[in-house]
N, C-alpha and C positions, 0 to 999 in steps of 0.2 A: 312601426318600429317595435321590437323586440324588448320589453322590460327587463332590467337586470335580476338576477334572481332574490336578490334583498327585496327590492323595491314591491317585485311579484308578491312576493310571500306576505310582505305587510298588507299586500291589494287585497290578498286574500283574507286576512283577517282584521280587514276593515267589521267595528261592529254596524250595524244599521240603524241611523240617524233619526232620533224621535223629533217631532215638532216643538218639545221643549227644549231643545237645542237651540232650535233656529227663534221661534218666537221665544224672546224673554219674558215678555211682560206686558199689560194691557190696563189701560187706564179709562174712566169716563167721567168726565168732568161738567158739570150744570154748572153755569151760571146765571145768578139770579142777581135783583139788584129791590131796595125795598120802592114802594111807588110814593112817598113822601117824604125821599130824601135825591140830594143832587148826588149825581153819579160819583164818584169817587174822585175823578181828573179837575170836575169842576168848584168840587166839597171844601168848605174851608178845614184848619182844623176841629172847628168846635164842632160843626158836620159830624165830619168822620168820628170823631168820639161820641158822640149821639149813639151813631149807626154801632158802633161798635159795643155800645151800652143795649141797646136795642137786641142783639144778637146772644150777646153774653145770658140774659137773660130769659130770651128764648132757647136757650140749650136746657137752662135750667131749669125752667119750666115744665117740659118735657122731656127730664129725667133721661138724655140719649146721654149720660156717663162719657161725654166730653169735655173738657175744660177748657174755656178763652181765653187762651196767653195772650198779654200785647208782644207786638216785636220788638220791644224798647228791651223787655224783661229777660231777652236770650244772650247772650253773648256771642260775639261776631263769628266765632268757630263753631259755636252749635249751630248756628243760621246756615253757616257756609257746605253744614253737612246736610243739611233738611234740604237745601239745594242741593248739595250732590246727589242724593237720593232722590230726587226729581217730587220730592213733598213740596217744596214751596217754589215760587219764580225769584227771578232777578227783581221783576215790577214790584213785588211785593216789599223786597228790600228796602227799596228806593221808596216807598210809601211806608215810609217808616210809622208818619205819624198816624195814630187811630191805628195800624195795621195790626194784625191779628191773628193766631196762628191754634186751631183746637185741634186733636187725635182723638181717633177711638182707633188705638194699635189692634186691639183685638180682630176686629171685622175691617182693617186694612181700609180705613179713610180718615182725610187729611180734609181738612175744609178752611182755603183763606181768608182771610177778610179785610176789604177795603185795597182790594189790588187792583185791577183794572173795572172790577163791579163790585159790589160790595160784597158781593158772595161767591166764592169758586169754591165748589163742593167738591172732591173728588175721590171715585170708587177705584182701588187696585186690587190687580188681579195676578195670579202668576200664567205662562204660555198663552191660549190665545180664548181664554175665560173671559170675554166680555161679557156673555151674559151677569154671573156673578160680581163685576167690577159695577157694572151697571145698577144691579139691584142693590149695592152696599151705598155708592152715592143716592141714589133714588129714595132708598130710606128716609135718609138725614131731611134730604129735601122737604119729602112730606110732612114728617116733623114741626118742623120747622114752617113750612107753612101753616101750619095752624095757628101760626103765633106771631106772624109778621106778614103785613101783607106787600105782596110783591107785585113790582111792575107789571103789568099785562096789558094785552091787549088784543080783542076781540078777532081785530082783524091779523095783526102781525104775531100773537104769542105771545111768550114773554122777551122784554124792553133790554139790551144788555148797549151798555157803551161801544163796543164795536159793531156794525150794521153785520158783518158776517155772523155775528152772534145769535142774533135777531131769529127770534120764533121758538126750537125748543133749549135752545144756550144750550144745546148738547154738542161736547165735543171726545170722540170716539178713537181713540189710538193704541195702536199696536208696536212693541217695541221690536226691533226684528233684527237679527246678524247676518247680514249678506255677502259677506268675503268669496264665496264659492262663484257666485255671479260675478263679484269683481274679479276675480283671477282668471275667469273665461272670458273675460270684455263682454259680457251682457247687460251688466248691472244697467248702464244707460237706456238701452232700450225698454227696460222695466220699468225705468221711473219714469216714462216720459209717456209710455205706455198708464201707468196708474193716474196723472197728472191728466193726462184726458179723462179720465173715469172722473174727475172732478175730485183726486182727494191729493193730499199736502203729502211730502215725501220732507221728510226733515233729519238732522240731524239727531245725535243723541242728548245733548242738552236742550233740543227743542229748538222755537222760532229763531231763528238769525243765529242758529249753532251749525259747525263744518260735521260730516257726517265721518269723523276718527273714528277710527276702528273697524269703520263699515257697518256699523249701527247706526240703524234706521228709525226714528216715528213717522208708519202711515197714519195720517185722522182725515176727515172727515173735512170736506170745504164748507161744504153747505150745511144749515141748519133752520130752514124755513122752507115751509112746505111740505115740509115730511114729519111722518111720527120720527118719537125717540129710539122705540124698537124698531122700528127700520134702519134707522140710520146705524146703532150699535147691531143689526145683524149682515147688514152689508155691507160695511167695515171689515167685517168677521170673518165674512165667505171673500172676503178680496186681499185681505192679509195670509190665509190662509190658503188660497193660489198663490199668494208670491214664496210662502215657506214650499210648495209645492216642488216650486219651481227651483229655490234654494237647494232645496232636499236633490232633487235628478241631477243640479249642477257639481255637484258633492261627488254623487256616485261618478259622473262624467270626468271631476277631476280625477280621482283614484284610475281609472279604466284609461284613460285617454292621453293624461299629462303627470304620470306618478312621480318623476323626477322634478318636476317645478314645483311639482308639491311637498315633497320631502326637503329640496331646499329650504322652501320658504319656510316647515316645521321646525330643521334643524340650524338655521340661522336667528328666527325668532329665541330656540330656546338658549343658543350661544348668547347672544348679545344679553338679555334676560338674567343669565349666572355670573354676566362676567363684566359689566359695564360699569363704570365709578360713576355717571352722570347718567339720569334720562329725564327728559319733561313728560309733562302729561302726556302729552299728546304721542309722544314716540312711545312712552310707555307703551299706552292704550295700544297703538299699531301690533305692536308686537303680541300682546296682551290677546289681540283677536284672534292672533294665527296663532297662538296655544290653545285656544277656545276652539278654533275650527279639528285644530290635530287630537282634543281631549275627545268633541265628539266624535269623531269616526277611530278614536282610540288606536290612537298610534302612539300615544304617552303613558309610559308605566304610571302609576300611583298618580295618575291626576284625572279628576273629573270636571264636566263641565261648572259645575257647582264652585269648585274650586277657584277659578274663573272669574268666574261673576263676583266673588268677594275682594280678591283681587282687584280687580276692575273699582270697587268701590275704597276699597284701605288705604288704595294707593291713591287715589284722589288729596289736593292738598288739607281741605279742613279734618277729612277726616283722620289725615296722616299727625297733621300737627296735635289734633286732639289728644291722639293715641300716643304722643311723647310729652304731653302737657305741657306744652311752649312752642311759642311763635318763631318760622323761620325765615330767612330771608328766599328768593326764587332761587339761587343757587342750591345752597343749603337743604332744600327741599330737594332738588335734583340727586345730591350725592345721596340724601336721606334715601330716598325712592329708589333709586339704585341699589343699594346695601338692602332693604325692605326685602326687594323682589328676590336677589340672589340670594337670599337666608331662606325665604316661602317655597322657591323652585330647586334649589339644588340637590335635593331627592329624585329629580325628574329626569327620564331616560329616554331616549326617542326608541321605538321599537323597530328591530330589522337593522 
């Protein structure tokens, strides 16, 4: 079928989709746990305050210019954002006591303490830099060991409370936007396809999270029997097929199906400028498909960059933060509503 000539002419000045579009972000995360203390699940609290004393002291020791906050000492909206930003877990919340929270903002790692091991170090990275995520947590790690000694074991590695854990407590993840596959019915075949590769296909807030917006964490299942570098460069090369594949479904929508596309861009940004309620989650929906139409630049004055803040402000702790008071779930709905249509109503669908 014959495209209209609006539709054509946007087709044509589609820009050309970089991999920082599709991959957002890439994380690696070590878990260690020390070998003369009980695991965190089974720790009492004087335990975990041990451990946690233990830790503190080894930062400071070797002078890595992080500081060990307890979780007690945050207030429930700055927690609620260090979660939104995928720094800390849900687990860690909920292990309030002894629990523990250090940054070095600069080189981009977050390291827990006493969440489901006593230690989750983690390197972030932006698009699909896993090597650099890797070597920012691997730092801290070595560090740190010199100062504490950690579970190991000759034959299994090192000891982590979940058995999946078990050997290098590396875990390797890539954060990825797949809408283009979902709009072509592929996306299933992809994950099920990765899912025999042996690696975890998850949502955007991680384990037992819905995969809204069509953001994805691919990691790693396995972490025994293989080096670390192997496992963050095969993550790497398999994340980077799926953005591949992303990327051709992209060009295929534009070429193939430009009207379902255009819909989907110009109803996203309607409801966006003009809604008095939205929750998270419908947010985000729509959130995506301005993200998909910023990349292949069908939207005046919006970049993908643009997006991705978006995606985070509008989030509830960080919203509530940013009007310094607590709202109720409604309340936040109208809020988030009024938010979006003040950020996008500069924004023009092109063609």
């Amino acid at each position: 079928m014959r495209m209209t000539p609006d539709v054509d002419a946007s087709a044509r000045r589609t820009k050309t989709v970089s991999a920082g579009d599709i991959a957002m972000s890439c994380r690696v995360r070590l878990a260690r746990n020390l070998s003369d203390e009980r695991f965190p699940d089974w720790a009492t609290e004087c335990d975990r305050e041990r451990v946690f004393a233990k830790v503190r002291a080894a930062l400071e020791t070797e002078k890595t210019g992080a500081t060990l906050e307890p979780v007690a000492s945050f207030d429930a909206q700055h927690l609620e954002m260090l979660r939104e930003a995928h720094l800390i877990s849900k687990d860690l919340l909920e292990h309030a006591a002894g629990g523990g929270i250090a940054r070095l903002e600069k080189s981009q790692v977050c390291m827990m303490v006493n969440e489901e091991d006593h230690l989750r170090i983690q390197g972030f990275s932006f698009g699909l830099d896993m090597q650099t995520a890797w070597q920012r947590a691997d730092q801290l790690d070595t560090l740190l060991e010199r100062q504490l000694n950690y579970a190991w074991s000759p034959r299994f590695g090192y000891l982590t409370a979940c058995p999946s854990n078990v050997g290098t407590g590396l875990r390797a993840s890539a954060m990825v936007h797949l809408l283009g596959l979902r709009l072509l019915g592929e996306l299933e075949a992809v994950v099920r396809g990765l899912e025999r590769m042996r690696l975890l296909v998850r949502g955007i807030g991680g384990e037992g999270s819905e995969a809204a917006g069509q953001i994805y964490q691919i990691s790693n299942m396995d972490a025994l029997g293989v080096s670390e570098e192997t496992i963050v460069q095969r993550v790497a090369r398999i994340s980077g097929e799926v953005v591949r594949q992303e990327h051709n479904a992209r060009v295929r929508l534009v070429q193939e199906m430009p009207l379902v596309l255009m819909d989907c861009l110009a109803r996203s940004l309607s409801v966006l400028q003009n809604a008095r309620l939205l929750s998270t989650v419908e947010a985000l929906e729509f959130l995506s498909a301005m993200r998909l139409g910023a990349a292949l630049g069908f939207f005046t004055r919006l970049k993908v960059f643009d997006i991705d803040k978006l995606i985070l402000l509008m989030q509830p702790g960080h919203m509530q933060q940013g009007m310094k008071t607590s709202l109720m779930s409604e309340e936040r709905d109208e809020v988030r509503a009024g938010f979006l249509s003040r950020k996008l109503a500069h924004v023009k669908l092109k063609g």
